[in-house]
C-alpha positions as semicolon CSV with decimal commas, in nm:
position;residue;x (nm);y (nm);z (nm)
1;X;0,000;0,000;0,000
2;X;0,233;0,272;0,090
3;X;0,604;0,343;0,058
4;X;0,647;0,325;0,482
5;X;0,508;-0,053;0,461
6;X;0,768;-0,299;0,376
7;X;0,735;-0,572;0,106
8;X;0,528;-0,265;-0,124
9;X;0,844;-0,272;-0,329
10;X;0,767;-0,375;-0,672
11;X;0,886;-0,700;-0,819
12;X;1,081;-0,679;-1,166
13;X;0,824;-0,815;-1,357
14;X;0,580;-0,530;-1,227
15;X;0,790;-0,273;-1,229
16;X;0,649;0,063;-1,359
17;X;0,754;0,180;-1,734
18;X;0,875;0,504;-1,751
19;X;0,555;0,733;-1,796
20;X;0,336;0,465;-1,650
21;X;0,121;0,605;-1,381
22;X;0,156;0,484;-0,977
23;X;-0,113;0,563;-0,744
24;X;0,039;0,504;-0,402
25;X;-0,245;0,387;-0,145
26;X;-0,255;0,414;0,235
27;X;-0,607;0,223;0,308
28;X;-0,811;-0,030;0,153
29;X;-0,977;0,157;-0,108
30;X;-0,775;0,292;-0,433
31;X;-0,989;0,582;-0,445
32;X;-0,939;0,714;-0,110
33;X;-0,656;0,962;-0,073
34;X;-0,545;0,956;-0,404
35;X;-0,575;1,114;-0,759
36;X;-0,645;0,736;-0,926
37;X;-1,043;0,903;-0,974
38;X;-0,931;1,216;-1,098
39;X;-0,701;1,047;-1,369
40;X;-0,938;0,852;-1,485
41;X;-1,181;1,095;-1,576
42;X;-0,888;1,318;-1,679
43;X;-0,852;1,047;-1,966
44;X;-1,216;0,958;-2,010
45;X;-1,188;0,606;-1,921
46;X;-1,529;0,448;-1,814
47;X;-1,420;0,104;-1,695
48;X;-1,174;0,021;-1,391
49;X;-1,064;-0,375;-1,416
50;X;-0,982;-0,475;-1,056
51;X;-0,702;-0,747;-0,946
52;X;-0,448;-0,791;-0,656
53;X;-0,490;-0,853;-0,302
54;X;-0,719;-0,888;-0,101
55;X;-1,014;-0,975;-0,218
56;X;-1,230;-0,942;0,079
57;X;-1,044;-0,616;0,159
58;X;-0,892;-0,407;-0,085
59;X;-1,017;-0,547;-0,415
60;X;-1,372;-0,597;-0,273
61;X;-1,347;-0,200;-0,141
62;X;-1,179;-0,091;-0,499
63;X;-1,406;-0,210;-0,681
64;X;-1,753;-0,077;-0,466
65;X;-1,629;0,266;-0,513
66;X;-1,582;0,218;-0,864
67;X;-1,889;0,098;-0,930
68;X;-2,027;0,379;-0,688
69;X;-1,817;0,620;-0,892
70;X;-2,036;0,478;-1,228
71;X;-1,696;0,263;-1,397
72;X;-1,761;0,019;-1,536
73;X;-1,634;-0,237;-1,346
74;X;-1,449;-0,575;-1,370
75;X;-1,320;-0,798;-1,068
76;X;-1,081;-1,036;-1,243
77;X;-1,134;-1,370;-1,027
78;X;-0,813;-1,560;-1,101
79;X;-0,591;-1,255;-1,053
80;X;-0,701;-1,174;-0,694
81;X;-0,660;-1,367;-0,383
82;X;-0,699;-1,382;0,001
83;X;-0,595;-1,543;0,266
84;X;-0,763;-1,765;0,544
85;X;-0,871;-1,623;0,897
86;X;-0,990;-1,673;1,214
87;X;-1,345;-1,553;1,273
88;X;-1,480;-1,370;1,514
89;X;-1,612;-1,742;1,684
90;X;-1,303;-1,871;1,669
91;X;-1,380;-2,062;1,336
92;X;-1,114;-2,069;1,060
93;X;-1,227;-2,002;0,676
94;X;-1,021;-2,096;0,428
95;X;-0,854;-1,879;0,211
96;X;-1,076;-2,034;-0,150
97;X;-1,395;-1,971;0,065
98;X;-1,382;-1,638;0,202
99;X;-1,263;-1,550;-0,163
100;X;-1,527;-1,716;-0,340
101;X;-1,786;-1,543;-0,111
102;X;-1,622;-1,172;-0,144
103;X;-1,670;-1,251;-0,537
104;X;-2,017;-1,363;-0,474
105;X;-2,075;-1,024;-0,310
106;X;-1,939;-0,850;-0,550
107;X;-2,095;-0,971;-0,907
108;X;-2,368;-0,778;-1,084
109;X;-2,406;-0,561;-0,771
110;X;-2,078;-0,376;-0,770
111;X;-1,906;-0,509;-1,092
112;X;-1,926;-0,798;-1,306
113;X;-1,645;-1,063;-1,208
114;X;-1,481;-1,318;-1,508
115;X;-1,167;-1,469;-1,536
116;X;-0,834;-1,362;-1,741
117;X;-0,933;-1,535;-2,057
118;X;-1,296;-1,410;-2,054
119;X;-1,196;-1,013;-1,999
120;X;-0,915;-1,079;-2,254
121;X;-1,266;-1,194;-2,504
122;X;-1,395;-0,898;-2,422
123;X;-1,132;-0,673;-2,551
């Protein structure tokens, strides 16, 4: 999320080209406390295609303001993941579950979810 946080380094194989855009976050949503809304619009681009980590946190957050924000939006479902937690009962959820669900949430509510290969159909 932010610069302060270690491991937000980027990997070489994501690493930024040389006019590509960053938008550094410091919360959950990519829309909060940065100018990722304001580019957008800047470049009239209607749809936001959501993918990373969490799913049940950031991604799920991302992509209900986008769809609040009227993108149209796309949670890609094999390129975002979570992890598995302890509930509030003491119960664990596994990782697949809690990810499924957060997708479940998600679809035709906040933003239509597909795989890689079906939002790579679509283009």
């Amino acid at each position: 999320m932010g610069k302060e946080r270690s491991g937000s380094e980027f990997k070489d194989f994501a690493t930024p080209l040389p006019n590509e855009p960053v938008f550094q976050k410091n919360v959950n949503s990519a829309f909060i406390r940065t100018n990722l809304e304001a580019y957008l619009r800047e470049h009239n681009y209607e749809t936001a295609v959501i993918i990373g980590l969490t799913t049940d946190y950031c991604v799920s957050t991302s992509a209900r303001m986008a769809g609040n924000l009227s993108f149209s939006t796309y949670v890609v479902s094999d390129a975002t993941a979570t992890f598995g937690r302890i509930s509030y009962d003491g119960n664990y959820h596994h990782a697949e579950d809690i990810h499924q669900l957060a997708l479940v949430s998600l679809h035709e509510m906040f933003a239509t979810v597909l795989t890689t290969n079906k939002l790579i159909d679509l283009l």
